[in-house]
Structure formats: structure tokens, C-alpha cells
N, C-alpha and C positions, 0 to 999 in steps of 0.2 A: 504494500500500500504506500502513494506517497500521497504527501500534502503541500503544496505551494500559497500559503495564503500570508499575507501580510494586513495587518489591523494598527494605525496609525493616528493617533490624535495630535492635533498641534496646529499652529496658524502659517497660514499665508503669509510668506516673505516679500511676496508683491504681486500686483495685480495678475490674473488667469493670461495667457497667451493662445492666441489662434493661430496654427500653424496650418500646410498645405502641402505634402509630399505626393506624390505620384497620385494627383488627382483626389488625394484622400484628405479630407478635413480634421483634424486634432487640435486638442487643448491641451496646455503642459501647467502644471503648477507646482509650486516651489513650497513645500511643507517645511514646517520646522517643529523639531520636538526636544524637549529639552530633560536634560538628568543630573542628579548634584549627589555628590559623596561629603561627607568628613576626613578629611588628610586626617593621617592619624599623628602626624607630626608635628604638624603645626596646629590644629583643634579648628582649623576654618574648613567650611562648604567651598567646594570647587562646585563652579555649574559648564554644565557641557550640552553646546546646543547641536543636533544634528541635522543637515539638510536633508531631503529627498525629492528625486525630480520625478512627480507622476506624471501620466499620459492618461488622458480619458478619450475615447474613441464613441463614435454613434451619436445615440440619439441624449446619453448623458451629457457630454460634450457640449453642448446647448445650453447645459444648465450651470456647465461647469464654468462657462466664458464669463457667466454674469458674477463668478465670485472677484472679492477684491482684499485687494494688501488688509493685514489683520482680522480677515475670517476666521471664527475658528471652526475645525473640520474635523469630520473622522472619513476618514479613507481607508476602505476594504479593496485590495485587486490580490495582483500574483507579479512574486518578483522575478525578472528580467533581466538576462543582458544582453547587449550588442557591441560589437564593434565597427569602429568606423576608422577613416583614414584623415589624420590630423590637416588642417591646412597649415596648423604654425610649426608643428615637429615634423611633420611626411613621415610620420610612423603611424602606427594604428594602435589604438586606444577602445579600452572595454570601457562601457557606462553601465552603469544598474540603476535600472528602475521600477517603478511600480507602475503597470498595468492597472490601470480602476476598473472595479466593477462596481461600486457603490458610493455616494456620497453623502453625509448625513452634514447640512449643517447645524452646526451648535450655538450660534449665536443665539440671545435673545432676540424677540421679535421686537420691533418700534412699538411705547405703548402709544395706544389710542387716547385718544382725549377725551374723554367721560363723557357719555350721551348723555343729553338734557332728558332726564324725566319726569312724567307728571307727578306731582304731589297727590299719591295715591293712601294718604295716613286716612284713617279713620277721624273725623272730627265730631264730638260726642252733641255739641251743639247743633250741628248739621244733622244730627241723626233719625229717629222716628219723631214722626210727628205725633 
């Protein structure tokens, strides 16, 4: 049995991108998640933030364009590599990434501004005649 899945939380380092390779439309975004230890040395929190460059493909991809710098996300796909040929070293170079197959966003939503309601109290004055 294998399993390829990767489940990622953490925000948007900047705004979603739309790319266009061989007639095929994709979104790339730039995750970041972050993790802190105690040096045992010194008694201070190191924090260590790490990048990840996903790829959303389809009909997500649409929904993925409209996220921006500081969303926060959870990202479910399957991770990836490729290689490709450098134009600044003319060697080739493996990337890893994450394939999406899900996006959940986590922000809060905008609140609303409180609908005017009628004054529906009971008034004991007003009441049976």
C-alpha cells in the first residue's frame, strides 16, 4: 500500500499567480508554515518558517486565483517533483511540490452590519384590551 498525501496549514506569502503552459491554465501559491523549538543552550524559541510552492489545476484553480497575500489556508494534494533545465546555471534542477486537490479557507468571514429590526418586545400597555 502506498500513500502520497500532504495536509498543510499556513498563509499566503503573496498574492495567487495564473500561469499558462502548453495551452493549460494553473494557479501557483506560495504557503508558508511555520515551527519553533527551545535551544537547549541558550533557553530561547528558535522559529523556522517553511515555504511550499503549490499548483492547483481545473476547475479549483478559479477559486484558487481569487486568494491573496495573508490568507490563511489549508491545503490537501500529493507531493511532487520535477525537473527542469536552469536558464541561470544550464544545469537541471528538481523542485517539489504540492499538487492540490483541496482548499479550505480559514479566514474569518467580513462581519455584516447588524440588520435593522423591528421592535418586536411585548408592551404590557399595548396589550389586551
Amino acid at each position: 500500500m502506498y500513500q502520497n498525501k500532504v495536509n498543510l496549514i499556513g498563509f499566503l506569502g503573496g498574492d495567487a499567480e495564473v500561469h499558462t503552459a502548453n495551452n493549460r491554465s494553473f494557479t501557483t501559491l506560495s504557503v508558508a508554515t511555520k515551527s519553533s523549538y527551545k535551544d537547549k543552550k541558550s533557553g530561547q524559541y528558535v522559529s523556522h518558517t517553511e515555504w511550499h510552492r503549490c499548483i492547483v489545476f481545473g476547475k479549483l484553480s478559479e477559486f484558487a486565483k481569487t486568494l491573496t497575500k495573508g490568507a490563511h489556508v489549508q491545503v490537501e494534494g500529493e507531493l511532487r517533483s520535477r525537473e527542469y533545465n536552469s536558464k541561470k546555471t544550464d544545469a537541471k534542477q528538481r523542485v517539489w511540490e504540492i499538487r492540490v486537490d483541496s482548499i479550505l479557507k480559514l479566514d474569518r468571514g467580513e462581519k455584516a452590519a447588524p440588520e435593522e429590526t423591528e421592535n418586536d418586545e411585548f408592551n404590557p400597555e399595548e396589550g389586551a384590551a
